[in-house]
N, C-alpha and C positions, 0 to 999 in steps of 0.2 A: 594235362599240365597247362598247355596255351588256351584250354579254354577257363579255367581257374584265373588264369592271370589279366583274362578279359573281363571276366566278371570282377576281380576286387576294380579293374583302372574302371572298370561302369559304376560301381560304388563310390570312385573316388570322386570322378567324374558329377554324378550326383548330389552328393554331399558338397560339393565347389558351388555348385549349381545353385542348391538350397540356401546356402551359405552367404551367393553372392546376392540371390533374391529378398533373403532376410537383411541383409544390410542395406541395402536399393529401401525397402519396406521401413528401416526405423530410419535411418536418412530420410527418406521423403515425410515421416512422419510429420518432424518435428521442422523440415521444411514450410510446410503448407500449413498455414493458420485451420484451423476447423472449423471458425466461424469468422465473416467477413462482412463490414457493409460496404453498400455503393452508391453512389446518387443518382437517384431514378434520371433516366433518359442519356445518361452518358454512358460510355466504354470503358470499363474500371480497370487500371493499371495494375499489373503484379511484378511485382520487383521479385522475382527469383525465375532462373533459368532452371526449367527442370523439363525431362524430357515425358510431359504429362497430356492428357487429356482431361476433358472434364465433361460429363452427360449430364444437358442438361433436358428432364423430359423425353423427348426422342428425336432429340437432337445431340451431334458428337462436334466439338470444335475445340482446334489444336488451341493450344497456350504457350507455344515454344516463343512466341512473339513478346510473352506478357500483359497478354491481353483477355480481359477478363469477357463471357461471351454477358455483357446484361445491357440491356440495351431498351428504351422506354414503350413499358406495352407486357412488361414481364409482372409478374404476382410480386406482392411485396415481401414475402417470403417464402424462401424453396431452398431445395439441396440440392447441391451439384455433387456428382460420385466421380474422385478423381480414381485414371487408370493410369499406372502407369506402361510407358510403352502401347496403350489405351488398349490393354487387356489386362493386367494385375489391378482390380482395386485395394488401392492406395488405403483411401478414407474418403470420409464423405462432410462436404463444405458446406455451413450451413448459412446462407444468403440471403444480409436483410437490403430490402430498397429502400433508404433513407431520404430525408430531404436535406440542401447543404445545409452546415451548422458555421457558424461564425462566432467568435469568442474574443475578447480583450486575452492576451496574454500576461501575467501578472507579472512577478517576478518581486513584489514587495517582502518585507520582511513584516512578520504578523507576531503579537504576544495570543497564544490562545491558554484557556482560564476554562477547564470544566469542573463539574461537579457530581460525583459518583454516583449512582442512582443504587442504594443502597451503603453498606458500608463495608470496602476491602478488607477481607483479611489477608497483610503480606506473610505472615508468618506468627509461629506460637515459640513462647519460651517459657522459664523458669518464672517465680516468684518470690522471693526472699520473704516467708509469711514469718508475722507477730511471733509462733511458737519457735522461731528458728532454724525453721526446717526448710527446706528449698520445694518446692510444690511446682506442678506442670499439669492444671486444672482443664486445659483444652486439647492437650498434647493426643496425637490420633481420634480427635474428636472431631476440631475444626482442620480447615486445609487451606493453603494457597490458593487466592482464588477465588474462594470465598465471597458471598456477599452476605451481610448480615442485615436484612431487611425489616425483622421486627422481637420486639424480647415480648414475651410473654402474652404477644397474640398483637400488641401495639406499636405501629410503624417507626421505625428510627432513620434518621436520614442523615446525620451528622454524628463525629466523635463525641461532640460536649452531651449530647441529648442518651448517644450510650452508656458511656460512664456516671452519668446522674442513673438513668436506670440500675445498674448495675451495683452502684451504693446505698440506692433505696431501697432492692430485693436484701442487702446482707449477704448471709450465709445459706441463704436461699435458692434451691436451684432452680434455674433457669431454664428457657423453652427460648430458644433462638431460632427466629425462620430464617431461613439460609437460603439461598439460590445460587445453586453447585452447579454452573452450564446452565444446562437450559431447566435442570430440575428444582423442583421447591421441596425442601428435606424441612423436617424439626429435630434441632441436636440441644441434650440437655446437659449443662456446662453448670457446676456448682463452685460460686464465687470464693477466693481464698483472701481472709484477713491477712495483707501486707504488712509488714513493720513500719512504714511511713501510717498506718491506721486507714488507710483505704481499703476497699472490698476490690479485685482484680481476679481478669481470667486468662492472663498470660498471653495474650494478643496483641500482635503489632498490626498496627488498619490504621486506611489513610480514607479519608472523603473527598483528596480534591487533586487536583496535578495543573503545572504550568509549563509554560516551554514556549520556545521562540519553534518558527518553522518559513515555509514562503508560501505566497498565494499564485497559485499558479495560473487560473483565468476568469475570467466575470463575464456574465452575460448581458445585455443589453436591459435585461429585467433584475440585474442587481444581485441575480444564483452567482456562488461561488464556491470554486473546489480548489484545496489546498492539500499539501502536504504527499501526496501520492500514495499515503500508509496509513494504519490507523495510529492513534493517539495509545500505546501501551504504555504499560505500568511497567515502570524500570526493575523492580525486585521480582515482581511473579512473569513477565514477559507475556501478562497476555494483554487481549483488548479491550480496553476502559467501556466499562457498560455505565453509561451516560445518564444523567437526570437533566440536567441544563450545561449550555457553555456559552462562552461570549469570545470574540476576537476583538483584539486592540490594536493600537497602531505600538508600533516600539522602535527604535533606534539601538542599530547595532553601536557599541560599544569599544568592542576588543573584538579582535581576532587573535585566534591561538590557532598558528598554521600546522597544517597535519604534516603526518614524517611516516617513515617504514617503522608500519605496527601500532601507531598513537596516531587515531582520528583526529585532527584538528575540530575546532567549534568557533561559532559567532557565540559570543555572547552579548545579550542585549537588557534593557530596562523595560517593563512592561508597565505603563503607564495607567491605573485604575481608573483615574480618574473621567466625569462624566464624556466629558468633552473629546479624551480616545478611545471612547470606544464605536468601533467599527459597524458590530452585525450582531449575531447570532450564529452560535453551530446546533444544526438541526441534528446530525448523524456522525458517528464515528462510526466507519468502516475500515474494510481489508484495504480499501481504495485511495482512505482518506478523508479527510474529514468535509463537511460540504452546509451549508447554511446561505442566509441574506444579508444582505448589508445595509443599513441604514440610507447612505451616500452613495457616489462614489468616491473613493481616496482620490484626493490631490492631482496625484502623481501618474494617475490614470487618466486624468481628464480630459486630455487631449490624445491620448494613445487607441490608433484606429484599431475596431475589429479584425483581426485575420481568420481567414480559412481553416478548417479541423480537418489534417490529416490522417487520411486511413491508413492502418496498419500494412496494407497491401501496397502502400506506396511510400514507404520507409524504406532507404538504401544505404549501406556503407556509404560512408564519406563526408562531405564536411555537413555540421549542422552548426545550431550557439543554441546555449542556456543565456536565459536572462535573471541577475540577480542585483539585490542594491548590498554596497558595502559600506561605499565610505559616504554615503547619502545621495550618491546620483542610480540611478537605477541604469543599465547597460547591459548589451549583449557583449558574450564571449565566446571566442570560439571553441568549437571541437570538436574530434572527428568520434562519427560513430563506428566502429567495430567489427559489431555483429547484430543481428535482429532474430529471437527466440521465437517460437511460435510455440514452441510445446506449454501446454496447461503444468509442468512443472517449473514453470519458468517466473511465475505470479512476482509481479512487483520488480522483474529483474528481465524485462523482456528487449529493455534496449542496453546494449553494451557500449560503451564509449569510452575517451579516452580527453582529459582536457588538454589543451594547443594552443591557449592563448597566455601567452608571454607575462600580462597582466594581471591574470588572474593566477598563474604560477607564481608569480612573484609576492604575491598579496596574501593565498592562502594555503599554496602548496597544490592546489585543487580543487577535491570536492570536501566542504568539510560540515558538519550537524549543524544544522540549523538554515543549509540548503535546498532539505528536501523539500520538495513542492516544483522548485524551481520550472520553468516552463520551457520545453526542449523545441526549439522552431530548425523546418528544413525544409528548403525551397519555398519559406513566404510563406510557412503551413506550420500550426502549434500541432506536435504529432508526440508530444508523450510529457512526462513531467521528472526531475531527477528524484530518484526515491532511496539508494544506498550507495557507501564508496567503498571498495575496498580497502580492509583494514590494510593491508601489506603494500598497499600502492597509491597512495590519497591522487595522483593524478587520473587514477581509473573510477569509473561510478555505473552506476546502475539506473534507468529507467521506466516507468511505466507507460502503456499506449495510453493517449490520453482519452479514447474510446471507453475503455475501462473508468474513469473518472467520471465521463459524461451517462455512462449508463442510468 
C-alpha cells in the first residue's frame, strides 16, 4: 500500500515537474525574440530579465545581466541557442550584425491615392433584368477578392474600360481572367440584359482607395515608410494588390474623438493637385506602405536624424508618438506596457498606453488616421503606432520599426 502511494506522489511529483518546465518553455518563448540585430563592434543590450544562457559557437555566456554576448570580429550572421537554466533549450536566436541606421522620424499626416492592379471584385448580387426576373449571373462564380485582370484574353485595368467590354460582348459569354491569390483562373460569366438596357454581371469592383494615414520616417536619400500596415480594402479585408500609388500632402480637418467601442478618426482633405503631391508608393505590404519622395516636406526640414532602435532594447515605461493635429507637428507622451516577441504578435508587438494630458483631451487617444505614427524611446525611433483598441481608445498597438526598415 506505501509503496502504491509513493509511486502515484512520484507521478504527481513528475507531472508538476513537466508542467512547470512546459510553462518555463512557452513563457520564455514568447519572451525572447527569435530574430535579433546588433551593431557590429558593440555589446547589444536585452531588455528582459530571464534566467538564460545563450551558445554562441563554442562558447557559453550568461545573460542574466542583459547583455547580449556580440562583440566586433563576430560573422555577420549566426545563431545563438538559448538554454534555459543553460541546459533546457529554449530556442534558437537568429543574429544579424548590422550597421547603425539613422532615420528622420515623421509623424506628418499623408493623403495616400492607389490604383488597383487589376480590377476588385467586393462582392456579387442580384440584377433586375429586362424580362423581370431578378438574375445572379456571377453568384458562386466570382468571389471576394477577386481581381478581374482581362475579359476575353484583353487587359482591363479600370471599371469604365469593364463595363464598355462588357456592353460590347452583349449576351455573350465571357472569359474573365481572374487572379484568386496568387492563382490565374479563367471563369466564364454570361452577361444579363438589365431593365435600365445595359448588359451587367452582378458585380460590385472598386479600381482605386484613398485615405489619410502618417509617415512615420525618411531617410536621408528620401525612402519612406508609413503607415505600419498595409493599405486594405474595407469590404473584403484584404490587401490592395497595387498597380500605381502616389502620396499627398493633406491637412487634417476635424477630429471625431474616440470613446468605449467607437474608434475616433482624423479626418482630412487630400489635395490632387500638382503642387501636393509628395512621392510615389512603390509597395503595399503587411508592414506598410513604403516609396520616395520627390522633396523633402516643409515640416521635416529642419528635423535631425535619430537613431533606429532595436527590438532588444525596448522597455516598459515612458516612450512619445509624434503626430500633427491642429497643424504643428509634436511629441506626446506615453507609457509602453508591454513588448511581444512571439511571431503571433505581427503588427501588435508594442503595447502602450496614452498619458498625455493633450492629446487625451484633443482625441481621446489613439484614433484612424494615426497609424504610422513614429514611437521614439530613449532618443531612438523604435516602432510605429499601427492599431487602437476598439474598447479603450487610450490603449493602441505598435509595430518594431525594424520590421518597416526590412
Amino acid at each position: 500500500m506505501l509503496a502504491r502511494i509513493q509511486k502515484g506522489i512520484q507521478k504527481i511529483a513528475e507531472a508538476g515537474l513537466f508542467a512547470l518546465l512546459f510553462f518555463a518553455w512557452y513563457s520564455l518563448e514568447n519572451e525572447i525574440p527569435g530574430e535579433i540585430n546588433v551593431i557590429a563592434g558593440e555589446e547589444g543590450q536585452f531588455n528582459f530579465d530571464v534566467p538564460v544562457t545563450f551558445t554562441v559557437e563554442d562558447e557559453v555566456q550568461d545573460v542574466f545581466d542583459n547583455m547580449a554576448p556580440v562583440t566586433e570580429g563576430n560573422p555577420s550572421e549566426y545563431t545563438m541557442t538559448c538554454k534555459l537554466f543553460g541546459v533546457i533549450p529554449v530556442k534558437q536566436v537568429d543574429v544579424h550584425v548590422v550597421e547603425e541606421e539613422q532615420v528622420i522620424p515623421g509623424g506628418l499626416p499623408i493623403g495616400i491615392y492607389v490604383k488597383t492592379d487589376g480590377i476588385l471584385v467586393i462582392g456579387t448580387g442580384s440584377i433586375s433584368g429586362a424580362d423581370g426576373i431578378s438574375h445572379e449571373p456571377a453568384a458562386a462564380l466570382l468571389k471576394s477578392g477577386d481581381y478581374i485582370c482581362s475579359v476575353n484574353g484583353e487587359a482591363v485595368s479600370d471599371k469604365k474600360e469593364l463595363t464598355r467590354r462588357i456592353n460590347d460582348c452583349g449576351a455573350e459569354k465571357l472569359d474573365l481572367g481572374i487572379r484568386r491569390k496568387d492563382e490565374q483562373i479563367d471563369v466564364f460569366v454570361t452577361p444579363v440584359l438589365s431593365e435600365d438596357g445595359a448588359y451587367k454581371l452582378g458585380i460590385w469592383v472598386r479600381d482605386d482607395l484613398a485615405g489619410i494615414g502618417t509617415m512615420t520616417y525618411l531617410t536621408d536619400e528620401l525612402f519612406y515608410g508609413a503607415l505600419g500596415h498595409g493599405v486594405n480594402d474595407a469590404d473584403t479585408s484584404s490587401l490592395l494588390t497595387m498597380r500605381a500609388g502616389s502620396l499627398y500632402q493633406t491637412d487634417i480637418v476635424d477630429i471625431v474623438k474616440g470613446e468605449h467601442g467607437t474608434p475616433g478618426e482624423l479626418t482630412g482633405v487630400i489635395n490632387y493637385r500638382k503642387e501636393y503631391y509628395l512621392g510615389n508608393i512603390d509597395n503595399n505590404s503587411e508592414v506598410g506602405i513604403h516609396g520616395k519622395l520627390d522633396q523633402i516636406p516643409v515640416q521635416l526640414a529642419d528635423v535631425p536624424a535619430v537613431l533606429v532602435g532595436h527590438k532588444q532594447e525596448i522597455g516598459v515605461g515612458r516612450a512619445d508618438i509624434i503626430c500633427e493635429l491642429n497643424g504643428k507637428r509634436k511629441n506626446y507622451e506615453i507609457e509602453i506596457t508591454e513588448v511581444n516577441y512571439s511571431e503571433t504578435k505581427e503588427k501588435r508587438e508594442i503595447v502602450f498606453e496614452v498619458t498625455d494630458p493633450e492629446l487625451l483631451a484633443t482625441t481621446g487617444g489613439i484614433v484612424q488616421g494615426m497609424s504610422g505614427a513614429p514611437i521614439l524611446q530613449n532618443g531612438k525611433v523604435i516602432g510605429a503606432v499601427t492599431h487602437v483598441y476598439i474598447n479603450n481608445p487610450t490603449k493602441g498597438y505598435g509595430i518594431f520599426i525594424e520590421e518597416m526598415l526590412k
